[in-house]
MIZAFI-739893 format. One record per residue (C-alpha): z, y, x. Coordinates in steps of 0.05 Angstrom, whole numbers, plus 32768, in hexadecimal, padded with zeros to 4 digits. Each point is the difference from the previous one (the first is absolute). Layout:
! MIZAFI-739893
ZYX
...
This chain:
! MIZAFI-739893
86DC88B685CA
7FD67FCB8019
7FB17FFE7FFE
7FD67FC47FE8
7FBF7FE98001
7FE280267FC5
803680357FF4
802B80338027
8038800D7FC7
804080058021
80207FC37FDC
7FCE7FD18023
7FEC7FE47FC0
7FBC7FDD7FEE
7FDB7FF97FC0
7FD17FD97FE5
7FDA803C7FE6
8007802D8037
7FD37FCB8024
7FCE7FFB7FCB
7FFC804D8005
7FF07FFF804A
7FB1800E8017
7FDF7FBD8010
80157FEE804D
7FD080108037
7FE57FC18031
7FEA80028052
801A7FDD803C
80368006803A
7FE1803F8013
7FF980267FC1
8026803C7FFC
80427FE37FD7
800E801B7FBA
803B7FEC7FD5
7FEC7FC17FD2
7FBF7FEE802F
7FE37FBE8004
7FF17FEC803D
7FD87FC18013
80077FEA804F
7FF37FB78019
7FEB7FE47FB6
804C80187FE8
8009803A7FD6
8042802F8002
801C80317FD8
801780408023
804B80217FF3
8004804C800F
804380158018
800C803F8028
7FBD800A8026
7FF87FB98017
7FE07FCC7FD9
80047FAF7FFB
7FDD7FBD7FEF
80297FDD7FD1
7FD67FB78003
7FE87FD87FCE
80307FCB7FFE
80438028800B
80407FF07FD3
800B80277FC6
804080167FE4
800D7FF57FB5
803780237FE1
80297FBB7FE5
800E801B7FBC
7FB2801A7FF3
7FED7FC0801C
801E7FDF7FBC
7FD080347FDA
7FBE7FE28032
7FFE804D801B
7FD680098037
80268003804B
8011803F800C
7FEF80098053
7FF67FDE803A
80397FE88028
7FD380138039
800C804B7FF4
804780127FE3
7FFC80517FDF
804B7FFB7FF9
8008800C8051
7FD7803C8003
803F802B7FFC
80147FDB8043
7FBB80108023
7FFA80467FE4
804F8008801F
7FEA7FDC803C
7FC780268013
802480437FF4
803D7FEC802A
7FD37FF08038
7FCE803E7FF4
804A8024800B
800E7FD8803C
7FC27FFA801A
7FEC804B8008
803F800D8024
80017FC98036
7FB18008800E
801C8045800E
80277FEE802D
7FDE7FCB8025
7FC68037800A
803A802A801F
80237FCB802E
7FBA7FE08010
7FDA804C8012
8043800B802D
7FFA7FBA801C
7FB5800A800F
800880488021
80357FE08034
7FD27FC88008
7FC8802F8013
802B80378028
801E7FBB8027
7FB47FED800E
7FE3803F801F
80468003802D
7FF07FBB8013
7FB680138010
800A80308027
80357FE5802C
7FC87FBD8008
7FD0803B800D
801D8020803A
80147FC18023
7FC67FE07FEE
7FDC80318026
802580108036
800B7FA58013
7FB27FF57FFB
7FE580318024
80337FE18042
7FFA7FBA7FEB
7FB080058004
80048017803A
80227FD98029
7FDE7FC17FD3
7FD57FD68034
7FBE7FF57FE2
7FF47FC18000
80477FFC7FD6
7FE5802D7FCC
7FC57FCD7FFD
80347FC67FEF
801D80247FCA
7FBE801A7FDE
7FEB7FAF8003
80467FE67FE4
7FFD80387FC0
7FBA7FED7FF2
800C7FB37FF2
8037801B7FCA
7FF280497FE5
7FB17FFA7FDD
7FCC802C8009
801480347FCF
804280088015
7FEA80148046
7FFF80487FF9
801E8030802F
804380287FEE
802780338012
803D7FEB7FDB
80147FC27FFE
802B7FD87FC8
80437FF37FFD
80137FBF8027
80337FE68039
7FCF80198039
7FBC801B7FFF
7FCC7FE58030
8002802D8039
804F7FFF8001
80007FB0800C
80147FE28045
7FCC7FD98020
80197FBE7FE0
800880137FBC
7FB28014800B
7FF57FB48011
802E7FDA7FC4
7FCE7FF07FCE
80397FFF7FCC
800C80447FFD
7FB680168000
7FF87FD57FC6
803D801C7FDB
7FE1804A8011
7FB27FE57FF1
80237FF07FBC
802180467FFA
7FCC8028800B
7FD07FD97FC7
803A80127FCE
7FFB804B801C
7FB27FFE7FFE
80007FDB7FB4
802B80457FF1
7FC180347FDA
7FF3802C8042
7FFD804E800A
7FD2801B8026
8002803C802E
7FC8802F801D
8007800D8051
7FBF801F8025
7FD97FEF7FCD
80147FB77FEC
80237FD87FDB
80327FD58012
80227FCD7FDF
804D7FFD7FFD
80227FBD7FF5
802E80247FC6
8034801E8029
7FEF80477FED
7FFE7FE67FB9
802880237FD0
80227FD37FC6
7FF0801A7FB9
8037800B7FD6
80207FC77FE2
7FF37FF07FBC
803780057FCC
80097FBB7FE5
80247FF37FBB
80027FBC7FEE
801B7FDC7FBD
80037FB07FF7
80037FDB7FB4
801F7FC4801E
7FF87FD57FBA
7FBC801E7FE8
7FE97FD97FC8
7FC480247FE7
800C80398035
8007802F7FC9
80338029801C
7FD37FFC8047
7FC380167FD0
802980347FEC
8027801C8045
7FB77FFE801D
7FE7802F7FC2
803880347FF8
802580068045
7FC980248028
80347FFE8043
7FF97FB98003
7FD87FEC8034
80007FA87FFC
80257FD77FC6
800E7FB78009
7FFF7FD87FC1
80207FBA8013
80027FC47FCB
801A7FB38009
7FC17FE47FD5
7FBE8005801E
7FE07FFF7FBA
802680497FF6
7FEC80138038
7FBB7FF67FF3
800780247FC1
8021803D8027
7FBC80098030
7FDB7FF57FBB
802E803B7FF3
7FF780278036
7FB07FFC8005
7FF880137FB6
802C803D800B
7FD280168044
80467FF88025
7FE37FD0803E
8018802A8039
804280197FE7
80247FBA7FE9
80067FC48028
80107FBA7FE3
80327FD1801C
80087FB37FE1
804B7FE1801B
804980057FF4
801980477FF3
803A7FF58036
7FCD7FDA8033
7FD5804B7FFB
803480308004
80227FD1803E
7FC780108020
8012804D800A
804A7FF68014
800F80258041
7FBE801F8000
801C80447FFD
7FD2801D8034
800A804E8018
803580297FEB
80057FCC7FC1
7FB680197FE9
7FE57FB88014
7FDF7FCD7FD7
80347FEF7FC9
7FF080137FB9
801B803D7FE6
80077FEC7FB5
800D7FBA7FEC
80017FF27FBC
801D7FBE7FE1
7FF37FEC7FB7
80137FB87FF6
800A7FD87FC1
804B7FFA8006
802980108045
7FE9802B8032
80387FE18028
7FDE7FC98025
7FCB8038801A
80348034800E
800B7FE6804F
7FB58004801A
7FFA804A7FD3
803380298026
7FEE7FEC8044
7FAF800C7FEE
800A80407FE7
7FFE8036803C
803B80338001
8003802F7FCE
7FD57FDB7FD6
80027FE97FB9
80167FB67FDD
7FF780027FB6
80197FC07FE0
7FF87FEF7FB8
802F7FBC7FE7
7FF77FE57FB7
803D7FD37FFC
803080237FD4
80177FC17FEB
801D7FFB8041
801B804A8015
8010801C7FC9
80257FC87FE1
80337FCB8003
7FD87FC47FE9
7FEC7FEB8041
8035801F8033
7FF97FCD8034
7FB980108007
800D80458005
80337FF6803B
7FCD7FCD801A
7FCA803C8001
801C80458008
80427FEB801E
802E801F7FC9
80167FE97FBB
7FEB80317FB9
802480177FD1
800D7FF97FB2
7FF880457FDB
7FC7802D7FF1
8007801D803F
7FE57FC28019
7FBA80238011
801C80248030
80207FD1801A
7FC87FD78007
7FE280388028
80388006802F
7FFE7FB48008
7FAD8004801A
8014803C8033
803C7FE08017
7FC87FBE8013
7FCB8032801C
803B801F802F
80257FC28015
7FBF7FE78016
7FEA803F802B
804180088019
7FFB7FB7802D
7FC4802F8026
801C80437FFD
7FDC80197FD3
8022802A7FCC
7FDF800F7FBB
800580487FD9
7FF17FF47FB7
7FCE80357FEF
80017FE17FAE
80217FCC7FD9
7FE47FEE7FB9
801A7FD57FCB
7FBE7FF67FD7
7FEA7FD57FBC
80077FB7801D
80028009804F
8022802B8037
7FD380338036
8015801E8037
7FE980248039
8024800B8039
7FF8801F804C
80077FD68036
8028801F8045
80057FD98041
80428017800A
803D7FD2801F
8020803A7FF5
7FFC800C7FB9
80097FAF7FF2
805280078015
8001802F7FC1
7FEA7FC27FCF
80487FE87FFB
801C803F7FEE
7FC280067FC6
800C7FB67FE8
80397FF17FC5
80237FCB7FD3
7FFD80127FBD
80407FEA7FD2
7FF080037FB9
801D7FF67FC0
7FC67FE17FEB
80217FD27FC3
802B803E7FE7
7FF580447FFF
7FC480068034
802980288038
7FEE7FF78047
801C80158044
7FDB80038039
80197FF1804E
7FDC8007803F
80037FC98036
8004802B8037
8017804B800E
7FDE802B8027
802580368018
7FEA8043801F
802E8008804B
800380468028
7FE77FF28048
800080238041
7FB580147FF2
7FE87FEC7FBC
801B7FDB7FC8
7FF67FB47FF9
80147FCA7FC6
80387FCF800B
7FF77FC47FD2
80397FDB7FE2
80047FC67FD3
800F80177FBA
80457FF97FD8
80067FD37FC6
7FFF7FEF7FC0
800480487FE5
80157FDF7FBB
80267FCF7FDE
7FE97FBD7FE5
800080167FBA
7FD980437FE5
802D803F7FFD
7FEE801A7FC1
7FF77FB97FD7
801B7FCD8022
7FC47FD6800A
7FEE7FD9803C
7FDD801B8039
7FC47FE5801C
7FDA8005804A
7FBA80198000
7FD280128044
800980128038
7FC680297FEA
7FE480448019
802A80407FF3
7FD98036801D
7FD080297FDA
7FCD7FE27FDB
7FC9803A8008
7FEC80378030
7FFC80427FCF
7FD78021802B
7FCD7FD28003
80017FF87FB5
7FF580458004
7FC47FFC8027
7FE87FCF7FD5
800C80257FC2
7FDA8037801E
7FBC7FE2800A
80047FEA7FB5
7FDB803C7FE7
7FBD7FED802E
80037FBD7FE4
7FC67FF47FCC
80197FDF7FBD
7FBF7FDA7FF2
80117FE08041
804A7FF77FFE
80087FED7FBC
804B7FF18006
800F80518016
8027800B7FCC
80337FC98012
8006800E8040
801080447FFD
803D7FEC7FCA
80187FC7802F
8004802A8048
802080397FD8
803C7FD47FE3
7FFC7FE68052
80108041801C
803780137FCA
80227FBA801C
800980218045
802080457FE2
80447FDE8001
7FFD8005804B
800F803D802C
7FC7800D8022
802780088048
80137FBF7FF8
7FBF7FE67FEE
7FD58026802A
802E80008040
7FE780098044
7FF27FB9801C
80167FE78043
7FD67FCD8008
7FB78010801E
7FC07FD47FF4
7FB3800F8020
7FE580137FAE
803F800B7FD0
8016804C8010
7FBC801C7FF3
7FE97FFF7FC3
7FFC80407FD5
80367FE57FCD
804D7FFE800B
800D7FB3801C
80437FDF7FDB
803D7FFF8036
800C7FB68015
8052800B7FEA
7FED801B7FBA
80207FCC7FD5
7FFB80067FAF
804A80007FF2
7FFB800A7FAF
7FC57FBE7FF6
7FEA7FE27FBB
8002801C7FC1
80217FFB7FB4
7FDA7FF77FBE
802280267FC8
7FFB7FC67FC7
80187FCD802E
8041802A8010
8001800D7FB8
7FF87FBA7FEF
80457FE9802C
8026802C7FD1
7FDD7FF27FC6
7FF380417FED
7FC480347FF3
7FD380078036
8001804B8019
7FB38017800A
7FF38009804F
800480537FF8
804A7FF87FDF
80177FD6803B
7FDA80288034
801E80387FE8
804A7FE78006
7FF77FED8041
7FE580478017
8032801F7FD9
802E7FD88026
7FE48014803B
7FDC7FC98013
7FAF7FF9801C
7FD97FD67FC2
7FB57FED8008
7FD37FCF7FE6
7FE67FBC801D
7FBC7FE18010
80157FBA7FF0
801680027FBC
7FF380307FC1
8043801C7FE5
801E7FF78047
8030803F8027
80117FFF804B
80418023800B
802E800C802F
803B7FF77FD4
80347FCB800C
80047FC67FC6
8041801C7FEB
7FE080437FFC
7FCD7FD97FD4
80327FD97FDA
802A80417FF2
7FC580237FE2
7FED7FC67FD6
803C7FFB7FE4
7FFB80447FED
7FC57FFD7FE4
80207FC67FD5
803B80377FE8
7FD6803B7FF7
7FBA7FE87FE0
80027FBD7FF4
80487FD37FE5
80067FBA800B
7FFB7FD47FB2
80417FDB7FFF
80037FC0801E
7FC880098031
80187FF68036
80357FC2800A
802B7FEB8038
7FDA7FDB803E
7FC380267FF8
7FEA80348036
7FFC803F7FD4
80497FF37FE7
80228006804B
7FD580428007
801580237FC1
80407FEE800A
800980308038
801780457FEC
7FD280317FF6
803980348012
801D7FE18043
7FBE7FFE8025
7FE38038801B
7FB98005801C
7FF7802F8047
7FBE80058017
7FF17FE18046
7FC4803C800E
800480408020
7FBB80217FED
7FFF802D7FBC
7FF27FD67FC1
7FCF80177FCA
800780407FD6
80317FE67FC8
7FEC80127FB1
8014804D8008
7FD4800E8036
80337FFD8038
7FF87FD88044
80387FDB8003
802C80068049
80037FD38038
802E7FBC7FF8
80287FE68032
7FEE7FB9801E
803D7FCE7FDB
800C7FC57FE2
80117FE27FB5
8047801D7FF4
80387FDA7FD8
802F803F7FFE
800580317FCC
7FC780127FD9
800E80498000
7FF680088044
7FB87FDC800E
7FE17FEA7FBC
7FC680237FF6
7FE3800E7FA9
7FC67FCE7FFA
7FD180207FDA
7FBA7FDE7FED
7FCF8036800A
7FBD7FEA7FF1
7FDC80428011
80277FF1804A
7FE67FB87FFF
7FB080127FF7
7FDF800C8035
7FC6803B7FF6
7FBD7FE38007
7FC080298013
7FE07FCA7FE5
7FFD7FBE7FD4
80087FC68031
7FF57FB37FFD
803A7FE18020
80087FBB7FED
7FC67FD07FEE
7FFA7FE37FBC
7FDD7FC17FFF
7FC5800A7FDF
7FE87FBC7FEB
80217FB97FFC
800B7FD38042
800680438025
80047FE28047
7FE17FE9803C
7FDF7FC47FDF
7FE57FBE801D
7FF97FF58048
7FB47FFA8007
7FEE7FB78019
């Protein structure tokens, strides 16, 4: 999926031969129109340019190269530079759609709010001009008057030793201040203070470009009081707070034509340098600015500079692409970014989020503790959202995640940022301890920390938050008697916005494949996204919000409802619940199908191939397994023994548990054609079996899903030491 130097296969893979069979590379300087493969020569150095996208950099002379470790025993050649990585071009290609998505829409709006602000401004003007006009008129005309002369003298020497001679002109309306001149006392005339203050006034009014008007034949200057503003220029604004090689500036510059200034900000000044190198060989000068510093010292800079109606000088995209953590960044993003704008943060440490070898670093980070089990990805997102909001929340701030990716090596997600104190009391209500069964049979439960309940009030309805009841379980697993372990807290709402996958989806077919190279992928990946959200009920998801903010409740797609909470999270891998009983894995189709026989929702996830989201209970699960073990495939004798996890689970009978699905919308057509009726919401039953246990049948034609098309959802790596390679020194 990736592109390289010298090939644009899919797999990112480069050949000897494939550069042997390239034309012989073209030379010039900095200003030479760039071309993939170009030498260019400035300052007695020569580069070699990388195409990617439409934008174009100098990788220099002396960078690192990367050597697979393996083909270095063989003396193969390195393979790339570490100063341009083709293995994150998915996560610019994704970036720069998510914020072509956002970006149209909220430059849309600001247009709207800032038009609306501008004709008030301008209807408040003439009122005010007119009011000046008429009393203006009617004060001088008594005031001169009854002026002495030789007092009108005074005042025309005082303004000349502070007003210059090109300000002296004569006007009929005069500018805005406390008092105008022929509305002083006689003593204000005399304080040399004042005239200075005014002196000073009217040279900003006079430095204002003029209009001119035509009376009885001439012209006569106006100091810009009849002046009419021009409408104000719609601003979009994006800032790639750890740069590198500005590639991804390069790029945002090139294929977002909204943008209107990009900030590319780096620690080293030697990157830096390399960025404007960048920049000037990509005829980019006036469109991306540099900035050398601390990524946290530049974005401090813009906290609390909101300006009008939240459409002031803050950035509205900040993007954050670290080696590692995004956490120690995460405080200076959210108050940067202006309301309703758009954080996307990228963190690399898997090792820490979405696993247990270093759990005190991940409480240390992202304030929650991961799991053990292949849901662990998830998890690990979960873990970075429940950071990003924790963090907001001390500003009021609330966050909506728009999308939430699990991807090769690293985790990206993009969420919208609200100033809304109002939305922030929701956050407990949306953040849960996990319990899982994490050294047995993989089960989980999950339990909120607070409850937010809806209340009836005299004139609306308003939430009463309570503290939440606990545990919900017993030490020990219910369905194999293993311990229970503590994971989070961690974010439990929804992990993407469908609607603005949606949107994103739908600007896919302008998208030019020679450009995008990793199209294919992306389109696989958001489609498995918005199956994810299909085991929520849209009301619930999409619900009227109560809170207000100046730019959230405008945009052309649905915004999530700050009390949507996900309450069926993670997801199951068929061979590892095959592999507790030690038994047959059923293919994902068979067990998708039992569970939408059963009555039950069943999609895919991003995060892991072979992975189903359900809303099924684990006994549900567990009951269906175990039928699966009676019906298709028997247990060999003796494999299972007393102590393990799989022998408390099939030890259960089959014929005293009964399954009743927990849904109320119609489940799939069944394997005669017929939609199957509405369930009743209800628990796991222990009673009779006649009563409530449904026939699990494993319908495969039920479990596949009908696609229009052949799609790529999961990566494969395409090479060895897929991942995000050496930190560039």
């Amino acid at each position: 999926m990736s592109e390289t130097v010298t090939d644009s296969t899919k797999d990112g893979s480069e050949t000897i031969s494939e550069q042997e069979s390239l034309p012989a590379p073209s030379q010039g300087d900095i200003g030479t129109k760039p071309a993939a493969g170009q030498i260019i020569t400035h300052q007695g150095k020569t580069f070699t340019t990388v195409n990617e996208g439409l934008a174009y950099i100098l990788i220099p002379p002396d960078a690192p190269l990367l050597t697979d470790p393996k083909a270095q025993l063989e003396d193969a050649p390195p393979s790339q530079s570490v100063f341009y990585n083709p293995i994150q071009q998915y996560n610019r290609d994704l970036t720069i759609l998510a914020i072509r998505a956002f970006g149209e829409d909220f430059v849309d709006i600001k247009r709207t709010r800032l038009g609306k602000q501008w004709k008030q401004r301008q209807q408040k003007m003439e009122r005010k001009k007119k009011k000046q006009d008429s009393a203006v008129g009617a004060d001088s005309v008594s005031r001169s008057n009854e002026m002495p002369a030789s007092k009108r003298r005074r005042v025309d020497d005082a303004m000349s030793e502070h007003v210059p001679a090109a300000s002296k002109v004569e006007t009929d309306v005069t500018r805005t201040a406390p008092k105008t001149l022929d509305a002083l006392d006689e003593d204000e005339l005399m304080d040399e203070d004042f005239l200075a203050c005014e002196s000073s006034a009217i040279q900003s009014v006079a430095a204002v470009p003029a209009e001119t008007s035509e009376q009885g034949g001439e012209k006569k200057e106006l100091l810009g009081t009849n002046k009419k503003e021009s409408e104000p220029t719609i601003t979009f604004t994006i800032l790639d707070a750890l740069s590198a090689t500005g590639l991804r500036a390069l790029r945002y510059a090139k294929e977002l034509e909204f943008t209107t200034s990009i900030t590319a900000n780096d620690l080293s000044a030697k990157a830096v340098q390399s960025i404007e190198l960048n920049i000037k060989h990509n005829g980019l000068e006036g469109k991306i600015k540099t900035a050398t510093g601390n990524a946290n010292a530049h974005m401090y800079q813009f906290v609390g500079q909101e300006g009008r109606g939240g459409l002031g000088h803050q950035y509205d995209v900040i993007d954050i692409d670290p080696y590692g953590t995004a956490v120690p960044f995460l405080d200076a993003a959210v108050q940067a970014v202006t309301d309703g704008g758009l954080l996307c943060v990228t963190c690399t440490d898997t090792a820490v989020f979405n696993s247990m070898g270093y759990l005190e670093k991940t409480f240390s980070l992202y304030g929650g503790l991961p799991v053990k089990g292949e849901h662990c990805h998830e998890v690990g997102l979960r873990l970075i959202l429940h950071a990003i909001t924790t963090t907001a929340a001390k500003y009021g701030i609330s966050i909506e995640p728009l999308l939430s990716l699990s991807i090769d090596y690293y985790a990206r997600v993009f969420v919208r940022i609200r100033k809304s104190p109002l939305e922030v009391k929701f956050l407990g209500s949306k953040t849960a301890i996990v319990y899982g069964c994490d050294h047995g049979c993989g089960a989980w439960t999950q339990q909120p920390i607070v409850r937010a309940t809806e209340q009836e009030g005299r004139k609306s309805k308003f939430y009463k938050y309570s503290a939440a009841q606990g545990p919900p379980i017993s030490p020990l697993c219910e369905h194999c008697g293993s311990k229970m372990h503590i994971s989070g807290p961690m974010y439990s709402g929804p992990l993407h916005n469908p609607a603005f996958i949606e949107r994103m989806l739908a600007l896919m077919p302008d998208l030019d494949p020679k450009v995008y190279k990793t199209l294919d992928r992306m389109e696989g990946m958001l489609e498995t996204a918005q199956e994810e959200m299909e085991l929520f009920e849209k009301d619930a998801l999409f619900a009227k919000s109560a809170a207000k903010s100046e730019m959230s409740d405008e945009h052309s797609y649905a915004r999530l409802s700050e009390t949507a909470v996900d309450h069926h999270p993670f997801y199951v891998v068929t061979s590892t619940l095959a592999r507790i009983i030690h038994c047959q894995a059923p293919s994902i189709a068979q067990l998708r199908g039992a569970l939408r026989h059963a009555g039950y929702k069943a999609v895919r996830s991003h995060a892991k191939p072979g992975s189903i989201k359900t809303d099924a209970p684990w006994s549900a699960i567990w009951h269906i397994m175990r039928e699966w073990v009676r019906q298709k495939a028997p247990l060999r004798e003796g494999a299972l023994k007393q102590g393990m996890p799989g022998f408390q689970i099939m030890q259960q009978s089959t014929a005293e548990i009964g399954v009743k699905p927990n849904r109320s919308a119609p489940v799939p057509n069944d394997a005669n054609g017929e939609e199957s009726g509405a369930k009743e919401d209800g628990e796991i039953s222990t009673k009779s079996a006649e009563s409530v246990k449904p026939e699990i049948k494993f319908d495969e034609q039920l479990g596949r899903d009908k696609e229009k098309k052949r799609l790529v959802r999961y990566q494969m790596n395409p090479r060895a030491n897929w991942g995000p390679m050496t930190r560039a020194k």
